[in-house]
N, C-alpha and C positions, 0 to 999 in steps of 0.2 A: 616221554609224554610230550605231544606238539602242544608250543603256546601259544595261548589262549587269541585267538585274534581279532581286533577290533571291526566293530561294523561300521564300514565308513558311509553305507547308504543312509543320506540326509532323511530325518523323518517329515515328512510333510505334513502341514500346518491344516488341521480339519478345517477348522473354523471355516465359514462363509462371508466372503467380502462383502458388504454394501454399498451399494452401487449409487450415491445420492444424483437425483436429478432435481436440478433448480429449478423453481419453480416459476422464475420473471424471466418472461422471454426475449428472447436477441434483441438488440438496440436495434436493428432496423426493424421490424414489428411493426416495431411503433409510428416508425417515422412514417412507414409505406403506409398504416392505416390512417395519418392524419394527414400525409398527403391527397390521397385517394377522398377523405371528405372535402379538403378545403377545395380541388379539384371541381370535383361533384355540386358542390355548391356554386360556387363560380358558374356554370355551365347551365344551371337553373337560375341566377338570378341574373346572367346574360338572353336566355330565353323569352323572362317574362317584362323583362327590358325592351328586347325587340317587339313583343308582342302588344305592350304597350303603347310603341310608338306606330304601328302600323294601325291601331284602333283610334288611336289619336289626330292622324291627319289622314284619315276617311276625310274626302269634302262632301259636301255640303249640296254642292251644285252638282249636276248631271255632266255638263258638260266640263271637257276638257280643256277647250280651248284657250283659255285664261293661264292665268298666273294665282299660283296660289299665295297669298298675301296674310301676314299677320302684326296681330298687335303685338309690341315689343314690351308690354309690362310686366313687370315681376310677376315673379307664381304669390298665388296668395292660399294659406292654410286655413282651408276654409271652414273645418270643424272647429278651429278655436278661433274665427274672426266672427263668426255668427254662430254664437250658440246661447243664444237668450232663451232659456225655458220656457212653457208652456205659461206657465205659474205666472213670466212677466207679460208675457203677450194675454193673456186675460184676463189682467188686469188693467191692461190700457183697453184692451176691448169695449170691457164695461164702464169705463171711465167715459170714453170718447167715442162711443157707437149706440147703436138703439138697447132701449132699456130692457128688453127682455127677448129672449128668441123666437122671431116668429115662427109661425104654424105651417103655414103651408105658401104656395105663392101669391093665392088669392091674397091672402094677409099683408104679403110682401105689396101688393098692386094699393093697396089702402093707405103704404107707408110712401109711396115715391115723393111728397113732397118733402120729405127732409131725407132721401137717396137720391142718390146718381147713377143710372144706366150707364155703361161700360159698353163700348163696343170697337170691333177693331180700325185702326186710325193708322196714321202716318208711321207712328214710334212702336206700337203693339198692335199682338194681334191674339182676339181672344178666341180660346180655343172651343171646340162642339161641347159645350157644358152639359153633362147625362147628370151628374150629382150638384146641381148647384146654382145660384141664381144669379148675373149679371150684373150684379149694384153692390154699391158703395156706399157712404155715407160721405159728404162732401169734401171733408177732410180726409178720407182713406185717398179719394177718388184724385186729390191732388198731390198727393204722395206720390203714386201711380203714376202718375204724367210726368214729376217730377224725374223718375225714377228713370223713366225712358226716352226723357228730352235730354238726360245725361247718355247713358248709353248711347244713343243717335250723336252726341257732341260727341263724344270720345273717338269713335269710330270715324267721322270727318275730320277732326282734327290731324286724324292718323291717316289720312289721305286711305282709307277703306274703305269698302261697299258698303252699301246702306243695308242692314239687319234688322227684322222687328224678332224682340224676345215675346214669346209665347205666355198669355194667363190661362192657368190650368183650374183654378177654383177659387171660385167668389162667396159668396154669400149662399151659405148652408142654412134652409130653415128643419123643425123638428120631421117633417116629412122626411127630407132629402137624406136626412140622419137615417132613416130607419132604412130606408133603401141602400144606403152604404154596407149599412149591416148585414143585407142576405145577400148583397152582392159579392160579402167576404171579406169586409176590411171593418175588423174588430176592433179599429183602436179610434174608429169614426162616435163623437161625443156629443150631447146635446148641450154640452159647457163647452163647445170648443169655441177660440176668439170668430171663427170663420161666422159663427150664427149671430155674430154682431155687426156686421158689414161693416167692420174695420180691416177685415185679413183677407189676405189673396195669396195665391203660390203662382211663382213663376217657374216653369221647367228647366232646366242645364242641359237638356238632352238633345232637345227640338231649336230650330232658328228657321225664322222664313226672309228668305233672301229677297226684300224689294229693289230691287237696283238693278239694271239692265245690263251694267257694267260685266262682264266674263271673267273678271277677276274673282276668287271667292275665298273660302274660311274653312278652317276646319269648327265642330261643335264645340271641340276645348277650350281652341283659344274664344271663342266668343263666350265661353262661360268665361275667362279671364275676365273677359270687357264686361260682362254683366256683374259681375262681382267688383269689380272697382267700382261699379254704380253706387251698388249696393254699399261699399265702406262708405262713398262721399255718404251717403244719406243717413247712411246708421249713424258719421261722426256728426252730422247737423244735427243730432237729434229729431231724423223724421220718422223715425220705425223702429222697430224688433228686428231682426230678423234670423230663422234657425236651419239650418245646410239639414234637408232629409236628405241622405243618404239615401233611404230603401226607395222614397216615392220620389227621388232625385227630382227634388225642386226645394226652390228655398218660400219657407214660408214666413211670409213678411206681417208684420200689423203694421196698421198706421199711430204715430202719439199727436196727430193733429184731430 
């Protein structure tokens, strides 16, 4: 009888391996994805950087022949240097301007001895008024001048061409209100200081160039120079004044 002989074939192992895959991916992953934003980023706020600065020293003047010259003053933040609410500008309104809003212009024409006609001069220059009436009340009206006998000084001082800043809106009577309204500007008030011939807006956007000189300015930097007016005056205590952004003008009352 042959013996018995052993089986030396191994037996193989059924079971099924598992095969784990991690779930956090590769270290560079990550790196290349926040490379790729900080990148990306970069490359968009270099853009709107440029783009900035090309909209910014746009001149002024047509011609080229000049030199283009500016004021050397600090930037000034102008949402948090003037932003005196509504609330305080009409209440110097009513303090310091006609006692109730007039009606229409005829009304206005019955009030001129205690207003001032406004019109354009050496330092300003007021602009084609469609919503709004020309006058002041004596004290707005020397604010006003004050306002722009500085600006005109700053700008000589700094050996610059002579600029008149632009008024966009004087004295609103209850008419001129209703006409703002269908012409689309809904936030136009018959309580706004404007209807007490204390308030005017001057524009940031517009300058008209009086000076012969070929030298010229870009619109920013003269809003710079108009805005250092505007602090001498706010810190004298002669106005409100609040930075519209949307209708880009600053809107001034007078506290005289």
């Amino acid at each position: 009888m042959l013996p018995a002989t052993k089986n030396n074939t191994k037996k193989h192992n059924t079971k099924k391996r598992v095969i784990r895959v991690s779930a956090r991916p590769p270290r560079w992953l990550g790196w290349l994805i926040i490379g790729t934003v900080v990148v990306t980023t970069l490359i968009a706020l270099i853009s709107t950087w440029q783009h900035k600065l090309r909209q910014y020293d746009q001149p002024i003047a047509e011609s080229r022949q000049g030199r283009l010259v500016s004021y050397p003053g600090r930037n000034i933040a102008y949402a948090t240097h003037f932003n005196h609410l509504n609330e305080k500008h009409l209440k110097a309104a009513k303090a310091n301007g006609l006692p109730a809003p007039p009606k229409n212009s005829k009304e206005v024409e019955q009030m001129r001895g205690r207003l001032v006609k406004i019109s354009t001069c050496k330092n300003y220059k007021v602009d084609d008024l469609s919503h709004s009436l020309p006058y002041l009340t004596k004290g707005a009206a020397r604010s006003l001048d004050a306002i722009a006998a500085d600006f005109a000084d700053i700008l000589e001082r700094n050996n610059l061409p002579h600029y008149r800043f632009i008024v966009t809106s004087v004295l609103r009577t209850q008419e001129s209100v209703q006409q703002l309204r269908k012409s689309g500007n809904i936030n136009a008030s018959e309580n706004s200081a404007h209807c007490y011939a204390t308030t005017f807006d001057i524009t940031y956007k517009r300058f008209d160039k009086a000076d012969p000189s070929p030298d010229y300015m870009t619109e920013e930097n003269l809003k710079l120079v108009l805005g250092q007016a505007l602090l001498n005056a706010q810190r004298a205590g002669l106005v409100y004044v609040k930075y519209e952004y949307k209708q880009a003008c600053f809107h001034i009352t007078s506290r005289q």
